[in-house]
N, C-alpha and C positions, 0 to 999 in steps of 0.2 A: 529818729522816728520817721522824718522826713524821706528816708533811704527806703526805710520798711512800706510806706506808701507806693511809694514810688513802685516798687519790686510786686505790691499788691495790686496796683492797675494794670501793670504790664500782664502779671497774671489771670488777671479779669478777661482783658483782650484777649487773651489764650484759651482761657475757657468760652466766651465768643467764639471765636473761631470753631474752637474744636466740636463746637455742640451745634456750629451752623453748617458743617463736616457730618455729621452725624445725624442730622435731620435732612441732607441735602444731597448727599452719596454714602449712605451707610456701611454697604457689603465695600464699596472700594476703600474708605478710610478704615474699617477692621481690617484691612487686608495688610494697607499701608503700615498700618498700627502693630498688626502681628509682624507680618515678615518684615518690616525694616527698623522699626523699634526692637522689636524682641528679637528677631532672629539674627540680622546682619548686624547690629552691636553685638549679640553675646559671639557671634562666632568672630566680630574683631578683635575682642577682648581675651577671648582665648587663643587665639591666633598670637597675639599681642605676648602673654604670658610663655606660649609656648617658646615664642622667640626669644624673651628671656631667659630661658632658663636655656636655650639652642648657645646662644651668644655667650653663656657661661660668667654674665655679671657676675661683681663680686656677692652681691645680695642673693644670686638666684639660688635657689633647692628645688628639692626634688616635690615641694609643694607647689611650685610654679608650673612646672610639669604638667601635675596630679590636677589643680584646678584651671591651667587652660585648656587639657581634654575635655574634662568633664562642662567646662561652660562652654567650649568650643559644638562638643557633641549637645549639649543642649540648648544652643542656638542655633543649630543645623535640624533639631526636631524641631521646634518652634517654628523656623522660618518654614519646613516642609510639612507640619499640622498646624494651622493656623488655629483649627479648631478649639485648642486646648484654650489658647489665649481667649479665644472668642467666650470663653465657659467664666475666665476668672477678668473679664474687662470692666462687665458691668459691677462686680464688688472693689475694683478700682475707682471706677465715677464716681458708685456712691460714698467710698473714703476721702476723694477727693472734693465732695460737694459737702461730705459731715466735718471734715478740719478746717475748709474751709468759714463755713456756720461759725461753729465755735470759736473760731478766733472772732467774727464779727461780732460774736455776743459779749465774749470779755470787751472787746470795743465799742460798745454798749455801755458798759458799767462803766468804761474808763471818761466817757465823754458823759453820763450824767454826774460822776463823779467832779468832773471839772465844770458842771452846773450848763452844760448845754443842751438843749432843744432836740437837737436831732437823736438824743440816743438812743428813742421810742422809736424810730423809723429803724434805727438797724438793730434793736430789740427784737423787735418785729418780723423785719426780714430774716433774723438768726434762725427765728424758732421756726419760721415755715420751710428754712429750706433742708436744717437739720430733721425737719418730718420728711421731705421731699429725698432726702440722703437717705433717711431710713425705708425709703418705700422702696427707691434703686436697688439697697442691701438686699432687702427681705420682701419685696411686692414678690406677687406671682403676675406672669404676664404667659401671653399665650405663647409667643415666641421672642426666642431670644432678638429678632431684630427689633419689634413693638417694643422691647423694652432698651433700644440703643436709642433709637429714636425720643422715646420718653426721656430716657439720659440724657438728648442733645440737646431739649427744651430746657429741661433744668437747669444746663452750665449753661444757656444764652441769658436766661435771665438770672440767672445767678451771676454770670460775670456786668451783665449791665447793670443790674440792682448792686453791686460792688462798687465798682466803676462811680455809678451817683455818691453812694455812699460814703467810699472813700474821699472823692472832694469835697464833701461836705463835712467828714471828719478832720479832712486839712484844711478849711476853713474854721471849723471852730477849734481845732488844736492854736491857728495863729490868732483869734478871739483871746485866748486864756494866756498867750503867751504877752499878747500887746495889755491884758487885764493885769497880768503879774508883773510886768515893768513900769506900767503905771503906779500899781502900788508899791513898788520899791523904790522909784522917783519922789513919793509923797512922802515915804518913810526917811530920805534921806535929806 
């Protein structure tokens, strides 16, 4: 559980980052965002397959082929319309800001369940930001960049309000672990 922390702050900082990216050069990081996330991976990838299938592995077929043209050619529109990306980004943020939510709300229950304090604070922060994920989804905003920017607000404190949260969840996780060796110390 220790690892899944760990892996969850990392991701906090990332959400930091990307939302202080996003409130602080918008047009450049969709840019970055479409053509080198989307575009230049898909066409390495298909590039990648095509080679496989060129090199005649013993694994390769003729569906190696078939899907590194087709991810090749669709990371080559990608990287040359960014636009598309730009259309389906913000129902990424806000899937990434609603899975986010929800896992901190079961970690909610998990940590009043082990009779700690803090579960009401990422109770709390669950349900606001899984409303904040849903406005992302489905808000209407004037323009698509007023609403990247609204995006970037959300994952800065969404990954700071995590970031707290989580060490506070890893303090009381070592609370109920140092509570339940006590009592198996007194049981024995």
């Amino acid at each position: 559980f220790n690892k899944i922390l760990k892996g969850e702050i990392i991701s906090s900082v990332f959400y930091v980052l990307l939302g202080l990216c996003l409130i602080l050069i918008p047009t450049q990081t969709v840019d970055v965002i479409c053509k080198v996330v989307f575009g230049l991976i898909l066409i390495g990838v298909g590039v990648y397959h095509i080679y496989i299938y060129i090199r005649g592995k013993d694994s390769a077929t003729i569906m190696d082929l078939l899907s590194g043209v087709v991810v090749f050619v669709l990371g080559v529109f990608l990287f040359m319309t960014p636009s598309v990306v730009l259309k389906l980004l913000p129902w990424m943020l806000g899937a990434f800001v609603l899975v986010d939510s929800l896992w901190k709300f079961k970690g909610a229950f998990l940590l009043k369940k082990g009779g700690q304090g803090a579960w009401s604070g990422f109770l709390v922060s669950s349900l606001i930001f899984i409303a904040l994920g849903i406005v992302i989804l489905f808000g209407r905003f004037p323009k698509i960049m007023t609403l990247l920017i609204f995006a970037g607000w959300v994952l800065v404190c969404n990954g700071a309000a995590d970031i707290i949260l989580f060490i506070i969840m890893k303090l009381g996780l070592r609370k109920i672990a140092k509570r339940a060796e006590a009592e198996n110390a007194v049981e024995d």
